[in-house]
C-alpha positions as a Markdown table, in Angstrom:
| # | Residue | x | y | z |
|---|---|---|---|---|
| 1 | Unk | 11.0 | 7.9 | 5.8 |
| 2 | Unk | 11.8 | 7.0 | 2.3 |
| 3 | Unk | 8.0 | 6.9 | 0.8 |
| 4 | Unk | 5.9 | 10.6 | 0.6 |
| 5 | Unk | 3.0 | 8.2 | 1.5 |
| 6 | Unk | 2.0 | 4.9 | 3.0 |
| 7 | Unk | -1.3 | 3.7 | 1.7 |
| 8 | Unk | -3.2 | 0.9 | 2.8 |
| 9 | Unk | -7.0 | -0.5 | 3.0 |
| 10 | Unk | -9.4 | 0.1 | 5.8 |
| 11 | Unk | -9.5 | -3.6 | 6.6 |
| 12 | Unk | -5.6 | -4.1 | 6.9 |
| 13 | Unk | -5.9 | -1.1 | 9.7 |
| 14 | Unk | -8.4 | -2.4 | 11.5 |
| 15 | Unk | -7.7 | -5.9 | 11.3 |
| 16 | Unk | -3.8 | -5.2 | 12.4 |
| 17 | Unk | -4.6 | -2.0 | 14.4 |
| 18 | Unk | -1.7 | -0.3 | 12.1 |
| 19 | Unk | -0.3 | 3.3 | 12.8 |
| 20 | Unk | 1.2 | 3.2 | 9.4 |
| 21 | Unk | 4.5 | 5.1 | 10.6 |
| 22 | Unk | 8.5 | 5.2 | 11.1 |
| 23 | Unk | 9.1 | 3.7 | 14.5 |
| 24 | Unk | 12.6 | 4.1 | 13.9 |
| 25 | Unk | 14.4 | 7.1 | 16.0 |
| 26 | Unk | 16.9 | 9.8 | 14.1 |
| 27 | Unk | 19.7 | 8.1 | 15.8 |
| 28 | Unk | 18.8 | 4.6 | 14.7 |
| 29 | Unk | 18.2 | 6.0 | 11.2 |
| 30 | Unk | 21.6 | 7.8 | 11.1 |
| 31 | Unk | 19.8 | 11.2 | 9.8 |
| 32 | Unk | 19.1 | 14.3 | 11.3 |
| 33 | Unk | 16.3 | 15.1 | 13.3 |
| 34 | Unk | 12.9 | 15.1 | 13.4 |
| 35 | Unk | 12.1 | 12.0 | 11.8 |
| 36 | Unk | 9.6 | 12.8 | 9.2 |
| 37 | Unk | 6.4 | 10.9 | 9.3 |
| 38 | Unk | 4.7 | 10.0 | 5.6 |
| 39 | Unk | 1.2 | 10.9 | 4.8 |
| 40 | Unk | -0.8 | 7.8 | 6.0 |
| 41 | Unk | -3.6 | 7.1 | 2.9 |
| 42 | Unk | -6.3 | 4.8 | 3.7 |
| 43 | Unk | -8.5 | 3.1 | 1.3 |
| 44 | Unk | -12.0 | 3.2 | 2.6 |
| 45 | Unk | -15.0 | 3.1 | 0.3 |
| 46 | Unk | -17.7 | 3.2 | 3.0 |
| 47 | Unk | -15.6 | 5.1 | 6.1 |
| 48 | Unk | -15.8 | 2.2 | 7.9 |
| 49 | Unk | -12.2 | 3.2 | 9.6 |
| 50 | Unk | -13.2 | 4.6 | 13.7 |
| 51 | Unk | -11.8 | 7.6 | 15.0 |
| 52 | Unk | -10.6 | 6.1 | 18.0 |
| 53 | Unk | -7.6 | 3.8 | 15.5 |
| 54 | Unk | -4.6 | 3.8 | 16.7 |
| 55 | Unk | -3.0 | 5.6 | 13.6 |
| 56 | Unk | -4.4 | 8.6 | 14.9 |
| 57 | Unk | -2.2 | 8.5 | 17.8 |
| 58 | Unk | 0.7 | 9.9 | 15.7 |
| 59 | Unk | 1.4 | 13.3 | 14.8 |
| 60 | Unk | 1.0 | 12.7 | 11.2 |
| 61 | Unk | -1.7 | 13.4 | 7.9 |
| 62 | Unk | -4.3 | 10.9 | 7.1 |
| 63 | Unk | -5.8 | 11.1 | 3.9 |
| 64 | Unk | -9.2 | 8.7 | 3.2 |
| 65 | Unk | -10.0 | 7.8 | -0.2 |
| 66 | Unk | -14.0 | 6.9 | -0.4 |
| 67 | Unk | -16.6 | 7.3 | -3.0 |
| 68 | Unk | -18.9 | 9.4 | -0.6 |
| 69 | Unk | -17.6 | 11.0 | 2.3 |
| 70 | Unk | -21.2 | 11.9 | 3.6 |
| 71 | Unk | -22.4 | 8.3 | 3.8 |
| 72 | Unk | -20.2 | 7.4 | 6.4 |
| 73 | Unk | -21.1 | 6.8 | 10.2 |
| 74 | Unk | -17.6 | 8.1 | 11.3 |
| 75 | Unk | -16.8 | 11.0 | 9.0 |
| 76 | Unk | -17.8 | 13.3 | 11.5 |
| 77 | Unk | -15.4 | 11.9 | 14.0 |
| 78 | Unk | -12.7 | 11.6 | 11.4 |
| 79 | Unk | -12.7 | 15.1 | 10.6 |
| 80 | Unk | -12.3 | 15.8 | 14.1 |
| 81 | Unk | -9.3 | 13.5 | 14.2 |
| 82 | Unk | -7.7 | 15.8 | 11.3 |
| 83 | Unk | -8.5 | 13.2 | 8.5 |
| 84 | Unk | -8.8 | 14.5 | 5.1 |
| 85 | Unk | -11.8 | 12.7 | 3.2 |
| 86 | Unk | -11.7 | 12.2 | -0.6 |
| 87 | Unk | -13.8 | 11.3 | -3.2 |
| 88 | Unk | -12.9 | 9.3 | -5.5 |
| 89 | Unk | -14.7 | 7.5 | -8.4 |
| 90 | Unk | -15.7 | 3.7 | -8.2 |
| 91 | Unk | -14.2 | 1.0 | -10.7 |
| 92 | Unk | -16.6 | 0.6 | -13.8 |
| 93 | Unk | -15.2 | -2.7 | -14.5 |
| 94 | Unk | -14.7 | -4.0 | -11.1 |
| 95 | Unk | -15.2 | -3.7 | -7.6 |
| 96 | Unk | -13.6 | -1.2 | -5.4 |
| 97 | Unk | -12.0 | 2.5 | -5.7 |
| 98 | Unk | -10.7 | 3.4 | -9.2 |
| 99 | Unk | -6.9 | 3.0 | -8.2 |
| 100 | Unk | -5.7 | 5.0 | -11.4 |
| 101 | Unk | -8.1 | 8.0 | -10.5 |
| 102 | Unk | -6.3 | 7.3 | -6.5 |
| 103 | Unk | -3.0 | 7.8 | -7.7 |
| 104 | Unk | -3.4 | 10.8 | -10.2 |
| 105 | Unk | -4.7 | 12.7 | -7.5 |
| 106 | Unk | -1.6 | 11.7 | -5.2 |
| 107 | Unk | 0.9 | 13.3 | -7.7 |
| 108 | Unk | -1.4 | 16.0 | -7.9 |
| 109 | Unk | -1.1 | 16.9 | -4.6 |
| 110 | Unk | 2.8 | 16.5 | -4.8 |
| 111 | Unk | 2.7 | 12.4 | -3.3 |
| 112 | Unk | 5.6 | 11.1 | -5.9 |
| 113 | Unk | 7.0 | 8.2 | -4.1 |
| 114 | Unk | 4.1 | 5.9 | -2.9 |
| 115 | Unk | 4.7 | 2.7 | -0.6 |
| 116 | Unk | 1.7 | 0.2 | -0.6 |
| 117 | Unk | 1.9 | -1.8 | 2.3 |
| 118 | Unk | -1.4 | -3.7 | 2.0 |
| 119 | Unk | -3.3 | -7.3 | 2.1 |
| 120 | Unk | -3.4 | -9.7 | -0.5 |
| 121 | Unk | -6.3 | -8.3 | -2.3 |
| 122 | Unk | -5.2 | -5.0 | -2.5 |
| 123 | Unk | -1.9 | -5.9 | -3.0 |
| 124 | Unk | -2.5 | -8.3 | -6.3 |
| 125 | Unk | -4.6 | -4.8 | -7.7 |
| 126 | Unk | -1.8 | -3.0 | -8.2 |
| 127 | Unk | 0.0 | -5.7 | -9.4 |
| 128 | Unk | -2.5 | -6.9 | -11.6 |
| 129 | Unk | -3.8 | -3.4 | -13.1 |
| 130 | Unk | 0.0 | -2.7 | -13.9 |
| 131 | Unk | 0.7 | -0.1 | -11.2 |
| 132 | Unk | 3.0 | -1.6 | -8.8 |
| 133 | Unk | 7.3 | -0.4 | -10.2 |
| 134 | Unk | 8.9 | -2.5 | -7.7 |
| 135 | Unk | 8.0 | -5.1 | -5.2 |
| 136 | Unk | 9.5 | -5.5 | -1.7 |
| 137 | Unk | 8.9 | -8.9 | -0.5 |
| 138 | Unk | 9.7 | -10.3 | 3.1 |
| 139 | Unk | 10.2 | -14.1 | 3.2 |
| 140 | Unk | 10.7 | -16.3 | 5.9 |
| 141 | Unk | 12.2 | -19.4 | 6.2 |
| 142 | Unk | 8.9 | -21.4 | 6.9 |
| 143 | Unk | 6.4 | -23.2 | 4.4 |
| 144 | Unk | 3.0 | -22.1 | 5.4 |
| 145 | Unk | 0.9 | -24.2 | 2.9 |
| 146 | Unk | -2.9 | -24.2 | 1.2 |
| 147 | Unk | -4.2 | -22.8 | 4.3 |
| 148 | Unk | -2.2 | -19.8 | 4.4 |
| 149 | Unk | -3.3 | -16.3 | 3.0 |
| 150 | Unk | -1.5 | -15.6 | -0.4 |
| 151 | Unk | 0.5 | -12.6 | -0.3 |
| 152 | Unk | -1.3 | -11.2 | -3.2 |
| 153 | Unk | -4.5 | -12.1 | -5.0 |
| 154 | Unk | -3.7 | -12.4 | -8.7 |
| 155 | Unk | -5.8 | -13.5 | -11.3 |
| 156 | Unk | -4.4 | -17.3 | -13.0 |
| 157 | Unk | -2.4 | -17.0 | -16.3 |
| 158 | Unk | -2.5 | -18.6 | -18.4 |
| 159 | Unk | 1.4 | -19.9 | -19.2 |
| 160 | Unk | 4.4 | -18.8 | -17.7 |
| 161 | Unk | 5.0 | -16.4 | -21.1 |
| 162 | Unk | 1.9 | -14.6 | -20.2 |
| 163 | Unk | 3.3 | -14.1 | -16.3 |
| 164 | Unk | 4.5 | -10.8 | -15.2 |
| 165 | Unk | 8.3 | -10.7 | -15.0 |
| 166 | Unk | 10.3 | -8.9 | -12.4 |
| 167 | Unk | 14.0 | -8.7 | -12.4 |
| 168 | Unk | 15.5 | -9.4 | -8.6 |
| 169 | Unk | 17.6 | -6.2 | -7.9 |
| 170 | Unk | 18.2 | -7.0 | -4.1 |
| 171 | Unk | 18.6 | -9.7 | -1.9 |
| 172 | Unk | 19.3 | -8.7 | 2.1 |
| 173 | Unk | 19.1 | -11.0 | 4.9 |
| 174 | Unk | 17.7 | -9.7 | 8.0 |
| 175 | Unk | 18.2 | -11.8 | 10.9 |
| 176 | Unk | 16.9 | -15.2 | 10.0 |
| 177 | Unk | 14.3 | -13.8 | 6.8 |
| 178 | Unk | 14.7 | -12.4 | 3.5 |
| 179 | Unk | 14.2 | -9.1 | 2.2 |
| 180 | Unk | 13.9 | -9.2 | -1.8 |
| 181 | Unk | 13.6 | -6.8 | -3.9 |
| 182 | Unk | 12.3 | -6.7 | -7.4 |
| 183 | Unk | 11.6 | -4.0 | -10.1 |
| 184 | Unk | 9.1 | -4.4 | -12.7 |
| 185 | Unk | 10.4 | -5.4 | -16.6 |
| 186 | Unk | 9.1 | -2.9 | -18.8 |
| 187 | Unk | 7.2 | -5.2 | -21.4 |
| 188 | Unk | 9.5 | -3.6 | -24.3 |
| 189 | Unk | 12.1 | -5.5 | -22.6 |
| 190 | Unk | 10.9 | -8.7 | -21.4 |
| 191 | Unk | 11.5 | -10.4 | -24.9 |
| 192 | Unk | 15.6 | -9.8 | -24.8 |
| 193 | Unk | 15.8 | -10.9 | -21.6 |
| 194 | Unk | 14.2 | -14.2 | -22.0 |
């Protein structure tokens, strides 16, 4: 695994059942063995995430970020299961876990590459409070249209000058989809690239 950490929200792993882990064997990887599994971090305000997920089925640490970890009906259970609970303030501005405070504490505990592999709201967060370095985005070759779920939720701008620029510094073609990736422009240099 590349990432220290996977993180996630509670909805995307119960909604999509995910294990949040390399499926991938040593061989396939071309490293030696064992396969190390990341630290599988789940957003979860009100420890809404069961016990019985299917991400505890793998031999691997599950951290739960949550503004009160004795409010929830399953901490008990999740304890049991070997998941750590932490506390972790509450936006003042907005809704949701403080995602600054989240990832101060990951470097604290030694977390220093972080993938976020998340819905659209969670996703367009990061984006949007200026947290996200790069973006990995999977396209494929079909036009979903206004019905679809976005891949993030962003707030409008404004013009295209007050967009958020990337710089594309991979494109790979996997089977019949695209994998591109992109790497945030530092603001200091968005003006001598335009």
């Amino acid at each position: 695994a590349a990432h220290c950490a996977v993180l996630t929200g509670v909805d995307t792993v119960l909604m999509d059942h995910a294990r949040l882990n390399v499926r991938l064997t040593a061989e396939q990887l071309d490293i030696d063995p064992p396969v190390r599994q990341p630290v599988r971090v789940v957003l979860d305000s009100d420890l809404r995430l069961t016990p019985s997920a299917p991400m505890f089925l793998v031999d691997a640490p599950v951290w739960i970020y949550t503004r009160d970890p004795k409010r929830g009906i399953h901490r008990d259970g999740l304890a049991e299961r070997g998941a750590q609970l932490i506390t972790v303030p509450e936006n003042d501005d907005r809704p949701g876990l403080n995602l600054t405070a989240i990832l101060e504490d990951l470097a604290a505990r030694g977390i220093n590459e972080l993938m976020v592999e998340a819905g659209a709201k969670l996703a367009g967060s990061f984006i949007a409070q200026d947290l996200a370095d790069e973006l990995v985005v999977y396209q494929a070759p079909m036009l979903l249209g206004n019905p679809a779920r976005p891949a993030t939720a962003l707030p409008e701008v404004e013009s295209l000058d007050s967009a958020r620029h990337w710089q594309l510094t991979d494109v790979a073609r996997l089977d019949s989809d695209l994998r591109l990736t992109l790497r945030k422009i530092p603001d200091t240099l968005k003006n001598c690239l335009e």
